[in-house]
N, C-alpha and C positions, 0 to 999 in steps of 0.2 A: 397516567401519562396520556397527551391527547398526541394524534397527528392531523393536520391540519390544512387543507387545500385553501385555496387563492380565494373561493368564494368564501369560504367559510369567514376568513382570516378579515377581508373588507368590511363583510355583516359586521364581526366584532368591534372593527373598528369605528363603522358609523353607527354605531349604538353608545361609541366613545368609553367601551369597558374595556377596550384590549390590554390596556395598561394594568386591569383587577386580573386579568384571566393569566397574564401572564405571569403577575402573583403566587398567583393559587394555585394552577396547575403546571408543570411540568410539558412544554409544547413543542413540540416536533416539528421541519416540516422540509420541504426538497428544496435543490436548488435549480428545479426547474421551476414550482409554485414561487423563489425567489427572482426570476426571469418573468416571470406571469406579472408580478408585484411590479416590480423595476416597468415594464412595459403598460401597464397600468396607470401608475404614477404617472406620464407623462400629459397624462387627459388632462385638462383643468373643468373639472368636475368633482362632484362628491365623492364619488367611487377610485377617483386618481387620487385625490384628497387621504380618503383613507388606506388607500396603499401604501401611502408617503408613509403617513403615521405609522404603519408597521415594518413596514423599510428601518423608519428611525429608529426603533424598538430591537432592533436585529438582534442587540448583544442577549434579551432577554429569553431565548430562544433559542433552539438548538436545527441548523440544517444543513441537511444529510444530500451526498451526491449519491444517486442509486438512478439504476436503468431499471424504466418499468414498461418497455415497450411491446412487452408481450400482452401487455395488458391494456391496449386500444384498441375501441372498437368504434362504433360508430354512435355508443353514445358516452362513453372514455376516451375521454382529451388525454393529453403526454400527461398536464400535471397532474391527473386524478390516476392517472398509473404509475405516476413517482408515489405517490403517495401509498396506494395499495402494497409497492412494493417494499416500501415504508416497513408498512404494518406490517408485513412479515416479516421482516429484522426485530424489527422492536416490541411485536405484541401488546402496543398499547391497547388501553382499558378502551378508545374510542377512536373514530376516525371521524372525523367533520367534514359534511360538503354540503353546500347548500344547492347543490344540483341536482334538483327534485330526477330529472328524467335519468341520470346515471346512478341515481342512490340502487336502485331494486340491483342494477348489476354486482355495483358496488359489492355489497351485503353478498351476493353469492362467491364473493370470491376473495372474501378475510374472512380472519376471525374473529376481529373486533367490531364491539355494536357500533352500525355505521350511524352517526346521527344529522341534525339540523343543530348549526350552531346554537340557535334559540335554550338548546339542552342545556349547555355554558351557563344560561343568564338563571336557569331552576338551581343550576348547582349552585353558584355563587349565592343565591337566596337560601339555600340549605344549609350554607356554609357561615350565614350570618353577615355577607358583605354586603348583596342587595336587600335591602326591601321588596317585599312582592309588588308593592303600585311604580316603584322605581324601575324593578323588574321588564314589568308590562310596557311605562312607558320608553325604555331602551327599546325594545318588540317594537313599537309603533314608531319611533323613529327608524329601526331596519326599513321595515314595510314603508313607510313611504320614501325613506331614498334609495330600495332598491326594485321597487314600484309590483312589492307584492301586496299590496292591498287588493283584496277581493280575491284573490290565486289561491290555490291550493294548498302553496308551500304557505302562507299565513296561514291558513285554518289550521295547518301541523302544528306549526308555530305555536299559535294560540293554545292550543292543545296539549304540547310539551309544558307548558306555564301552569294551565290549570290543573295538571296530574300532581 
């Protein structure tokens, strides 16, 4: 079982697997990250683009009304505290955000491994759906429509791939 914040949820989408991922796993996620999506969506841009796509996708998905508002700070937005609080209802296996600077809080305050969606795209390879060079290039289309090329969160990225 994954639960799933807004960044995480767009990554998947413009890497164009969100449609494998909800396959194969089991995905959680608030309906504040569904307010985040919806507001998104309205950009005409890639990143609005791929909100739509998981907007459209809604039935495949499971999302939950939860108050996480004890759980923002100054680098926890509302949805990444619906979500935390998520996680502790449901104890899923993972939590996804692609919020490099809220991950380290993240992580101190579940108990599920917090990850980079990039993890998705290893499992799905493990799982026999991707290829690993299909894999990668999903990764590089993230990285350049969501303009982590050269950033940090790529090198993790990258990283999560080649383990």
């Amino acid at each position: 079982m994954i639960v799933a914040d807004t960044s995480a949820l767009i990554s998947l989408a413009t890497a164009e697997v969100v449609d494998l991922v909800f396959a194969e796993f089991e995905v959680h996620t608030t309906s504040v990250i569904m307010q985040e999506l919806e507001e998104t969506a309205e950009y005409d841009d890639p990143h609005g683009q791929a909100a739509q796509n998981v907007l459209e996708q809604q039935a495949q998905f499971s999302v939950h009304t939860v108050d996480g508002e004890q759980f923002e700070s100054s680098t926890i937005d509302q949805g990444e505290a619906s979500c935390i609080r998520l996680e502790e209802q449901l104890e899923p296996a993972f939590l996804l955000t692609d919020d490099l600077r809220a991950l380290p809080e993240i992580q101190t305050l579940t108990t599920a491994k917090v990850a980079l969606s990039p993890i998705v795209l290893r499992a799905l390879v493990k799982r026999g759906v991707l290829e690993p060079k299909n894999a990668q290039n999903r990764l590089e289309q993230i990285a350049k429509t969501r303009d982590w090329l050269g950033a940090p969160i790529y090198r993790r990225a990258r990283q999560l791939l080649d383990e």
